[in-house]
N, C-alpha and C positions, 0 to 999 in steps of 0.2 A: 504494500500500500504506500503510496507517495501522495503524502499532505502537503499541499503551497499555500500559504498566507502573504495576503501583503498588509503592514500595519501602515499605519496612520503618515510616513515620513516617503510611501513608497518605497520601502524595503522590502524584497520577496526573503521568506522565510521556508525552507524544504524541510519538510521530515521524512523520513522511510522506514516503514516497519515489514520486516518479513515474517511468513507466519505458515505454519506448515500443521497441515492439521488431520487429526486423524479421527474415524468412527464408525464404529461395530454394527453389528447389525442388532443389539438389545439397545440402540438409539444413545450410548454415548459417545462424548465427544473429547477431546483433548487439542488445544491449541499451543503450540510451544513459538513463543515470539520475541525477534530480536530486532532491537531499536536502533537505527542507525541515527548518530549524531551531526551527521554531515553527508551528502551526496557525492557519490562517486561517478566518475565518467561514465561508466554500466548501468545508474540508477540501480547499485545493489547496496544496501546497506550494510550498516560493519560487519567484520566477521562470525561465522558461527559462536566464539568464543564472546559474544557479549552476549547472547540469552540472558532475557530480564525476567519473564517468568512466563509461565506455564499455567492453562487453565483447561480445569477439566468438569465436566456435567454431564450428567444422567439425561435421561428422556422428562422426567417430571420434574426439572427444572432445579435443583439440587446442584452448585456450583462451587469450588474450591480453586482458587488460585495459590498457587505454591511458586516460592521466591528461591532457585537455586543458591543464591549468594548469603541468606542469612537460612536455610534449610528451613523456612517457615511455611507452611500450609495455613491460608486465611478464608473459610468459610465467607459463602459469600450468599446476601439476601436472594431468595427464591427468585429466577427469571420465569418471565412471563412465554417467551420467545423462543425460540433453537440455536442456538449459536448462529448457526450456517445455513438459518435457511433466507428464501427470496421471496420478495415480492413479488406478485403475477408469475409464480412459477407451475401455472397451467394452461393449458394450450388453448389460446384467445377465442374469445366466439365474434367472428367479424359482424355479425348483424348488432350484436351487443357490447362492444368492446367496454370495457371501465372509464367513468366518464368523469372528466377534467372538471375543476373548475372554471367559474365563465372566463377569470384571465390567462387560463392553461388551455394548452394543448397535450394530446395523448396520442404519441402514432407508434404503431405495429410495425416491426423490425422485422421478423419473422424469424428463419432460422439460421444458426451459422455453426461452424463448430469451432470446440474453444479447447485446446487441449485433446483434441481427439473426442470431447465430445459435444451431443446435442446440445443447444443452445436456443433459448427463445428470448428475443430480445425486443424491448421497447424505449422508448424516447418520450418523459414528459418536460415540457416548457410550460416557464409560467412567468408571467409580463407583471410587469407594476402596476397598471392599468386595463380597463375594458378600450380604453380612446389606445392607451400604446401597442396591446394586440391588434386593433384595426389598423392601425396608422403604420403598421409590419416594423417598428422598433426592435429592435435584439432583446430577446429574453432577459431577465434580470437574474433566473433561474434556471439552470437546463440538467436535467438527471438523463444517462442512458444506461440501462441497465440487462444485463444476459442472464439467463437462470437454467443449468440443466433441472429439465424436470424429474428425469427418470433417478437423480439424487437428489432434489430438492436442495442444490446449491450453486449461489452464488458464484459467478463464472470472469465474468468482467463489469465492472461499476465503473463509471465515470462520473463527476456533479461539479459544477460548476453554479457559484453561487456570488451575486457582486454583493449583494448588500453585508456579506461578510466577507467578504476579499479571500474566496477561501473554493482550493481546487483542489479535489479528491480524486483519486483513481487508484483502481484494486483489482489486480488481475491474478486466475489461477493458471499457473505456470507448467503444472504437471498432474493427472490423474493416475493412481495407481488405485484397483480392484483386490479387493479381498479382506479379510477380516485381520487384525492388526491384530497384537500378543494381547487379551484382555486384563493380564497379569502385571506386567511393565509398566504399561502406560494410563491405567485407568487409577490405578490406585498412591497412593498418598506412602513414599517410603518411611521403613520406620524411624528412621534417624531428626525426621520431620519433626518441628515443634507445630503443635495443630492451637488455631486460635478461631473459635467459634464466633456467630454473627449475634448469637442471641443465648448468653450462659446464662444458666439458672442461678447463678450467684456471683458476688461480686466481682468473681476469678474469671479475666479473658480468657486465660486458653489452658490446654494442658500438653503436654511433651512427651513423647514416644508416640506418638500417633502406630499402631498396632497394622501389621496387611490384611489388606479387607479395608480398609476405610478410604474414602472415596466416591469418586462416581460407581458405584455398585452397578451389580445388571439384578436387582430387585424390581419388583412390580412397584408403582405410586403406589403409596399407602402403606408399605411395606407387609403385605397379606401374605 
């Protein structure tokens, strides 16, 4: 992902974050993400050896971010969302497409492939104005977005947005199939200090986090 700002003096600001993520078929996830401080000729950010942390969640929404540099595991409030998954990532119905607001537009991309795979992509723009949409001004807004569907994820983002001086883009770089170690990488190691979101008493967290704790492959509700 490469974030561009520009503040208040016209100074463009870059960030780049890499992020390589993985997910089973009992609907968990694992992101492991490193923050590049500066841009590189390649738009690759710093090396593997800066990972800042790692985040892992179930299907019912159950979330743990773990911090390699201080071995800390930090429970995190329930998400509503999937990590990874997209907006309109179902195949459009052209008589009814999803309808814009009156200063937006919404147009059908259709398909492309992204990584080797399927891709359905859309374009929404949205104007300052109902007079600056008619009068064909440049959007003040413009998002384009690709979704495989057959994984329900996020493929290539791009947005573009002036009233905050601020340009996003996030592309998946590589697809690999098949079910990842559920052992490795779903769970919380023991050496982990674990710091809960919501302690029953006035102690944030406790230390040895035990294997097994993590994004679990348990049913919601734990039944």
């Amino acid at each position: 992902m490469v974030v561009e700002t520009t503040d208040k003096n016209g100074a463009n600001h870059i960030r780049v974050t890499k992020t390589t993520s993985f997910r089973d078929s009992k609907g968990r996830v694992r992101n492991d993400r490193w923050y590049g401080p500066a841009l590189q000729g390649d738009r690759e950010p710093a090396p593997p050896t800066a990972l800042r942390d790692v985040v892992i969640a179930d299907r019912c929404g159950t979330s743990w971010t773990l911090y390699p540099a201080s071995h800390t595991a930090k429970e995190q409030d329930p998400v509503r969302t999937h990590l990874d998954s997209g907006q309109y990532c179902t195949e459009f119905d052209p008589i009814n497409p999803p309808k814009p607001p009156p200063n937006g537009t919404f147009e059908i991309l259709g398909h492309r492939l992204i990584a080797g795979v399927d891709a359905i992509g859309y374009r929404q723009d949205t104007y300052s104005s109902l007079e600056a949409k008619a009068s064909g001004a440049s959007p003040i807004r413009t998002l384009e977005s690709w979704c495989a569907p057959e994984m329900k994820l996020a493929m290539d983002f791009h947005e573009r947005d002036d009233k905050d001086s601020r340009e996003i883009s996030q592309t998946v770089i590589s697809v690999r199939l098949g079910d990842p170690d559920p052992i490795s990488l779903f769970e919380i190691p023991s050496d982990y200090k674990v710091v809960h979101a919501r302690a029953n008493t006035g102690g944030g967290g406790a230390s040895g986090a035990q294997n097994g704790r993590g994004a679990g492959g348990t049913a919601c509700g734990r039944r």
